[in-house]
GUDO-541022 format. One record per residue (C-alpha): x negated, y negated, z negated. Coordinates in Angstrom, 1 decimal. Each point is the difference from the previous one (the first is absolute). Last residue first. Layout:
N
(rec (X; Y; Z)),
...
***
This chain:
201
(rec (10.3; -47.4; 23.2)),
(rec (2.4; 2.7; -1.6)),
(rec (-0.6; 3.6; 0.9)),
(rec (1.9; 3.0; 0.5)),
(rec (-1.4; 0.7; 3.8)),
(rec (-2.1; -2.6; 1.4)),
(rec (0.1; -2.3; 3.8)),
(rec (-2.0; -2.1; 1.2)),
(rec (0.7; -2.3; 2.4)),
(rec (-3.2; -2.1; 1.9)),
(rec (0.4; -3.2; 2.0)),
(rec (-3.0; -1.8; 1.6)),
(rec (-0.2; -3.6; 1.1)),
(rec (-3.1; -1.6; 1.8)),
(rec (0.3; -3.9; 0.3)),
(rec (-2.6; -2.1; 1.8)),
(rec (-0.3; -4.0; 0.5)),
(rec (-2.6; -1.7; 2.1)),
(rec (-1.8; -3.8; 0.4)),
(rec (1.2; -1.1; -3.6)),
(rec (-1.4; -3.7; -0.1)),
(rec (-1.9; -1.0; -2.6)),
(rec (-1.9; -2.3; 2.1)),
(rec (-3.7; 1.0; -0.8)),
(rec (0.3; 3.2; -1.6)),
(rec (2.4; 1.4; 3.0)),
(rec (2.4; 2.4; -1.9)),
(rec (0.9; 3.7; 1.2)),
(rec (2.8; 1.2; -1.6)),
(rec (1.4; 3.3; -1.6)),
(rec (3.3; 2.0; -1.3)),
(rec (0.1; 2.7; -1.3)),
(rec (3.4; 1.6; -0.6)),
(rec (0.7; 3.3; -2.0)),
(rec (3.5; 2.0; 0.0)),
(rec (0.8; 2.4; -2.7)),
(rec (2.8; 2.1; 0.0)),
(rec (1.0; 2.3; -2.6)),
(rec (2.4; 2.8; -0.8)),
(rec (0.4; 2.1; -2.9)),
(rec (3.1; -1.6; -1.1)),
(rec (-0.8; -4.0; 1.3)),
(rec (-2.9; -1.4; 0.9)),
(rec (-0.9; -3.6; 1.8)),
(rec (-3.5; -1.1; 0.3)),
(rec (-0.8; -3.1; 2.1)),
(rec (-3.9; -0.8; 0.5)),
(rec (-2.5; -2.6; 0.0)),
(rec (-3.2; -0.4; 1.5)),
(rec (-1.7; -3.2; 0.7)),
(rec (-2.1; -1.6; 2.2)),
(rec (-3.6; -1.8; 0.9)),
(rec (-2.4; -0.1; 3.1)),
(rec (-2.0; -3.5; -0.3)),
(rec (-1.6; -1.6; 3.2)),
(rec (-2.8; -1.8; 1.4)),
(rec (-2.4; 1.7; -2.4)),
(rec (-3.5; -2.0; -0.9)),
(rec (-3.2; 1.8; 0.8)),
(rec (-2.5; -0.2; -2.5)),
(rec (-3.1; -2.2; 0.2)),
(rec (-0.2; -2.1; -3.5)),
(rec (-2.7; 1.9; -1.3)),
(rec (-2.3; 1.8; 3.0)),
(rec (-1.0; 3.3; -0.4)),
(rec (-3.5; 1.3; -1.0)),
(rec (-2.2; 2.7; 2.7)),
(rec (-2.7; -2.3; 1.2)),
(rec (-0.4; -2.1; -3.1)),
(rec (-0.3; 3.4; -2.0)),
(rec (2.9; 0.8; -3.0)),
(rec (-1.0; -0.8; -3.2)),
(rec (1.6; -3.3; -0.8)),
(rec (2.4; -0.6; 2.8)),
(rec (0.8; 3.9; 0.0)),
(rec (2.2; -0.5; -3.5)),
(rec (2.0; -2.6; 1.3)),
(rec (0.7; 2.1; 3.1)),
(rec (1.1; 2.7; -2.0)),
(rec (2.2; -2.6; -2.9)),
(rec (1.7; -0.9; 3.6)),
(rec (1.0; 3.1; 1.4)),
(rec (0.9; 1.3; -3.6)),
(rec (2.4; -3.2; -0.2)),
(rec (1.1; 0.6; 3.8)),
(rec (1.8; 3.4; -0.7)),
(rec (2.2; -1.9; -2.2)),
(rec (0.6; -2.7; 2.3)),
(rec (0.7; 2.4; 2.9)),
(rec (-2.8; 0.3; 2.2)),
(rec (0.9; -1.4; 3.9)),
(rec (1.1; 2.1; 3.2)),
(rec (-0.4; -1.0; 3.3)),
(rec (2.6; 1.1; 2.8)),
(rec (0.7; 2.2; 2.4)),
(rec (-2.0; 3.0; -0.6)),
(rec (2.6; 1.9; -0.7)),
(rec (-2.2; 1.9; -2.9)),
(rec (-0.2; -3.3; -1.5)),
(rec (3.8; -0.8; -0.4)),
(rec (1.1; 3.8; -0.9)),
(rec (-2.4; 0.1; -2.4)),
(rec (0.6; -3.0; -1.7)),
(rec (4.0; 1.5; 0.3)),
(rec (-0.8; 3.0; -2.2)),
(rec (-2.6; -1.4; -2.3)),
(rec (3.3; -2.2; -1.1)),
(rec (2.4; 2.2; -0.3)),
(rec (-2.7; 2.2; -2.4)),
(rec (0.1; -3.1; -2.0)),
(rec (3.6; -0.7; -0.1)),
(rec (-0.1; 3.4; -2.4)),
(rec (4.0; -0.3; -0.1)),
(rec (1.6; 0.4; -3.2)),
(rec (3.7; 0.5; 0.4)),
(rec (3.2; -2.7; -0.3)),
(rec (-1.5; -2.2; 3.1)),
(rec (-1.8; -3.2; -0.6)),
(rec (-3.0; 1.1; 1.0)),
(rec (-2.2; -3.6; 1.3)),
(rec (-2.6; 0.0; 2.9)),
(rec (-2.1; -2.7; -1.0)),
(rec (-2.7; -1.6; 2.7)),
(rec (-1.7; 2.5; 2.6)),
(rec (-2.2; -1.6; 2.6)),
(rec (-0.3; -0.6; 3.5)),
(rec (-2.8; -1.0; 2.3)),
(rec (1.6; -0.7; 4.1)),
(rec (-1.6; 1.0; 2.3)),
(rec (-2.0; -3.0; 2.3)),
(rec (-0.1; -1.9; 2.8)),
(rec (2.2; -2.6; -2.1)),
(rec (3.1; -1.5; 1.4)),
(rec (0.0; 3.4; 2.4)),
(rec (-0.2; 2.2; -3.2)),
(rec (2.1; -1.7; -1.7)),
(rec (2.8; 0.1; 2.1)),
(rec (-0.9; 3.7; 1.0)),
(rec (0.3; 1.1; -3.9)),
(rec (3.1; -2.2; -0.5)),
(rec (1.7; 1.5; 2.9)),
(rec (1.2; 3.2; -2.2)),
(rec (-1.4; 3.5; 1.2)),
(rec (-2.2; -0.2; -2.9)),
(rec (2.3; -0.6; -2.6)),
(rec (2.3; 2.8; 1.1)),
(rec (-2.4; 3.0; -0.2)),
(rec (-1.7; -1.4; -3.4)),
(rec (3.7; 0.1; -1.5)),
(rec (0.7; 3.7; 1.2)),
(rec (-3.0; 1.6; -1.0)),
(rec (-0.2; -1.5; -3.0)),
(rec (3.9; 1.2; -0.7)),
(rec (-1.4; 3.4; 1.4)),
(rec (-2.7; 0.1; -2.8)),
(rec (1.6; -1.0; -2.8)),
(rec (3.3; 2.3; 0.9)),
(rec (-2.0; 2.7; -0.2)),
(rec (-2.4; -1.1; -2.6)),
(rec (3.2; 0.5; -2.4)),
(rec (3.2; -2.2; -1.3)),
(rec (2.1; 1.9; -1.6)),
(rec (2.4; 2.8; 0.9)),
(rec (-1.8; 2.0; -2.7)),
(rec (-1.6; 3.0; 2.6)),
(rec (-0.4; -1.7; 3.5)),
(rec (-3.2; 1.3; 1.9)),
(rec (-0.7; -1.1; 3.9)),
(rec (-3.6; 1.4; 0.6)),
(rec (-2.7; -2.3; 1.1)),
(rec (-2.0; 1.1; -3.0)),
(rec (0.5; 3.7; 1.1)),
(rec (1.2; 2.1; -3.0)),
(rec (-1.9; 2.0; -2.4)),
(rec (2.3; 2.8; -2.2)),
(rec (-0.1; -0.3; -4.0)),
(rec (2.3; 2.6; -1.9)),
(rec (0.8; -0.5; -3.4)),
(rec (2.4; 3.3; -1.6)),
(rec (-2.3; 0.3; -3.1)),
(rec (0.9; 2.4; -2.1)),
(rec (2.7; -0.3; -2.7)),
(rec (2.1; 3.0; 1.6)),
(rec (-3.4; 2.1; 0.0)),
(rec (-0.6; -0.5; -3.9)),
(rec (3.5; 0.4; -0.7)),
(rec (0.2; 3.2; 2.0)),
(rec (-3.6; 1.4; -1.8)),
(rec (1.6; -1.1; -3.9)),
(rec (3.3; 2.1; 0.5)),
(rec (-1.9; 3.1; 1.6)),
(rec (-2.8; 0.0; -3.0)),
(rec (3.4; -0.2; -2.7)),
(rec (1.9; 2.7; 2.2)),
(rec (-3.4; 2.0; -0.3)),
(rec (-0.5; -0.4; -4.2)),
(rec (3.5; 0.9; -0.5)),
(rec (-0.1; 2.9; 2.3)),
(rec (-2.9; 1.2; -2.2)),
(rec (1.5; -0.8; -3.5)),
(rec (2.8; 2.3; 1.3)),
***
């Protein structure tokens, strides 16, 4: 008896530890791959909105305007791009995406953001007292941006017995630093529902 009691106990205590296992499973995806697990905003709809903004500013006439005022492209530089949707949005990542859609097209110029100019700036300081009179760079020699890209993205969410829908806007401009004229516009909307059995948003 005292051995049956002994073997149901061992059985009992081997099909809890199996049922508490680990279930994780980890499988590598393409980069480029469209994923979509939360609903939220993802690096999916970071990269195609890039995509799709860079694509319509430069087929726009202000690039060939200034261009034939100024025998030149054009150097452009990233201002503030704002979240003011209902979700955390890493507006960084956003913002790599479309500087390298911009330089990779090869259609315009593209200038160090402010924050990226400080360490630019304390390097070159740094060179003008050790760095060799042939190889030092210039103070006071930058390149000055003709225009600032900046935007916002905002979003709609509405949800209601399991069901949600959650549409995002960005919206962008292209501002002449010398006139403060806006010289293009660009919207990129994207509209996701999501849908979740016996749960409350």
């Amino acid at each position: 008896m005292n051995i049956i009691r002994i073997f149901l106990v061992i059985s009992l205590v081997a099909v809890i530890l199996n049922c508490g296992g680990s279930s994780r499973k980890v499988t590598r995806l393409r980069v480029d791959e469209n994923t979509d697990i939360t609903g939220r905003w993802n690096d999916t709809d970071s990269r195609q909105t890039a995509n799709a903004m860079v694509q319509d500013l430069l087929t726009k006439p202000w690039i060939n305007n200034f261009i034939s005022d100024n025998s030149r492209k054009p150097f452009v530089i990233i201002g503030d791009i704002r979240n003011k949707s209902s979700e955390h949005i890493p507006v960084a990542t956003f913002v790599k995406d479309i500087e390298k859609e911009l330089v990779n097209s090869g259609q315009v110029s593209f200038v160090a953001s402010a924050r990226e100019r400080e360490g630019i700036r304390d390097e070159r300081m740094d060179q003008q007292g050790y760095a060799s009179s042939e190889t030092v760079k210039e103070l006071a020699n930058e390149q000055a941006a003709d225009y600032m890209l900046q935007g916002v993205i905002s979003s709609i969410v509405e949800s209601f017995e399991g069901q949600k829908v959650v549409y995002y806007q960005v919206n962008m401009e292209l501002v002449d630093l010398e006139s403060n004229t806006k010289v293009w516009l660009g919207d990129k909307k994207i509209k996701k529902a999501i849908s979740q059995k016996k749960h409350d948003w």
